[in-house]
N, C-alpha and C positions, 0 to 999 in steps of 0.2 A: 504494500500500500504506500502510495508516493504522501512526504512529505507536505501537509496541508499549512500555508500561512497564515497567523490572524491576521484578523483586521480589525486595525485600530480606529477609532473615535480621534483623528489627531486636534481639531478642536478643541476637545473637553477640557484638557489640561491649563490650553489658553483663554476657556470662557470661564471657567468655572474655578473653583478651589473644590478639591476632592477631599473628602471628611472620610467616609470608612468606604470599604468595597465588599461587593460578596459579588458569589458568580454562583448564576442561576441557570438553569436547566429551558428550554425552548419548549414549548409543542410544535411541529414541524410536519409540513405531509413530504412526501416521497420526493417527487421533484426539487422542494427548496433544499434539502439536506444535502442534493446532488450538485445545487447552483452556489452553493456555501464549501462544498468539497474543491470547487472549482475557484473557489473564491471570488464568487458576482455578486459581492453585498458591498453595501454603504449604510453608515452607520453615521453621517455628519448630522443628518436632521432626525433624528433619533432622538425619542423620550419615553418614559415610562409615565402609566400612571395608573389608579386606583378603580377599579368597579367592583362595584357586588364583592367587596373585601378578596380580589384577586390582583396581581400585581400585571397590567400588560405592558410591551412593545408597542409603540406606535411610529410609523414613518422610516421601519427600518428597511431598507429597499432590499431584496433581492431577486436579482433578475432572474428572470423567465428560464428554465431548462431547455438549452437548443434542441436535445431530443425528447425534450415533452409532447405531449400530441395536445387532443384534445382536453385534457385535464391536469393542463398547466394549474398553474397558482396566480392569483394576484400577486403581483410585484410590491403594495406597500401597504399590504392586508397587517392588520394588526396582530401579534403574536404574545398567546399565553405564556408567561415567564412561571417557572415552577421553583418556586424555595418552601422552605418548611414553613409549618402556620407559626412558629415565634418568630423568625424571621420575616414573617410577612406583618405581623401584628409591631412587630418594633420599628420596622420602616416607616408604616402607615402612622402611627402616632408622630415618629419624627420629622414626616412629611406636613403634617400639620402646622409644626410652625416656619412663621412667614419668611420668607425668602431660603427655604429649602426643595430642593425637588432630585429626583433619581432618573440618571444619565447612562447609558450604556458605555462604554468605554473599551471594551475590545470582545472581541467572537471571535471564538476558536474551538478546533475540535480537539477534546481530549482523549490519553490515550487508548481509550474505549472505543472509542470512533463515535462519542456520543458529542452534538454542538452544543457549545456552553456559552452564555455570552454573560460577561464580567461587566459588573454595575456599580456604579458610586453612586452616594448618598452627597448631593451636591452644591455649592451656596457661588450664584453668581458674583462674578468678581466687576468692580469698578473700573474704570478708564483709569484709574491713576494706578492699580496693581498691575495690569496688561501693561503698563509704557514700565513699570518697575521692573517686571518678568522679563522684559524684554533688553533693559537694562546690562541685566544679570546674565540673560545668555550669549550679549556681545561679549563681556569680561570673559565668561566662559571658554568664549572660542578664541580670542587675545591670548589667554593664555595657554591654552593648548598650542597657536604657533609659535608663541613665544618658547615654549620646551623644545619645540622641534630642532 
C-alpha cells in the first residue's frame, strides 16, 4: 500500500491560535475514502460544528472519485466527525464561550488504513498577532541562513 500524504489546514495556524487538539474519526462512503487515498481534499474552508449534540465537518471539499460512476459523493457534503461522548460533551461546553470555535487542521490516514482528521479547539487571532507571527518567522529564517 503506497504511502498516503496529509493534508494540512495551512491557514489554521495563521488565522487562529490553537488551544488543545484531538483527532476524530470520519463517517465516509466508498468513493471519498478513495479521493482522500489519492489525496483530492481541501480543508482551507473547513469548520466544525454542533447539531443534535453530534460534532460535524462542514465545507471540507473532497473531490469526486475519477472512477466513480453513478454514485459518486457530493464534493462538500457535510461529514459526521466520531469522538467519544466526553469528548464531544467537553468540546461542546467549551465551544460555548464566545470567540471559541473547532477547526480541522490536518487529514490523514492512519496506520489502519482508517481516515482520521485532527481538530483544534480554536480562538481567532487579531491583525496585530498575524503581523507579530509573521514577524517571528522572518527572524526565523535570518537565522537559519545566517548558520549556513
Amino acid at each position: 500500500m503506497k504511502e498516503v500524504q496529509a493534508i494540512k489546514n495551512k491557514k489554521a495556524g495563521f488565522e487562529f491560535h490553537l488551544l488543545e487538539n484531538y483527532v476524530a474519526g470520519i463517517q465516509l462512503t466508498g468513493t471519498e475514502i478513495k479521493s482522500i487515498r489519492d489525496a483530492k481534499a481541501n480543508l482551507s474552508d473547513a469548520y466544525c460544528i454542533f447539531e443534535n449534540g453530534e460534532l460535524w465537518v462542514k465545507n471540507m471539499h473532497v473531490s469526486e472519485y475519477k472512477e466513480g460512476s453513478y454514485n459518486n459523493h457530493e464534493p462538500k457534503r457535510q461529514r459526521k466527525l466520531l469522538l467519544t461522548k466526553k469528548e464531544l460533551y467537553k468540546l461542546n461546553q467549551k465551544v460555548k464561550v464566545k470567540g471559541l470555535t473547532i477547526i480541522p487542521v490536518k487529514l490523514f490516514i492512519n496506520e489502519r488504513g482508517y481516515a482520521k482528521l485532527e481538530i483544534a479547539l480554536a480562538r481567532g487571532k487579531k491583525f496585530h498577532d498575524k503581523r507579530e507571527d509573521l514577524k517571528l518567522k522572518d527572524a526565523r529564517r535570518e537565522m537559519r541562513e545566517h548558520k549556513r
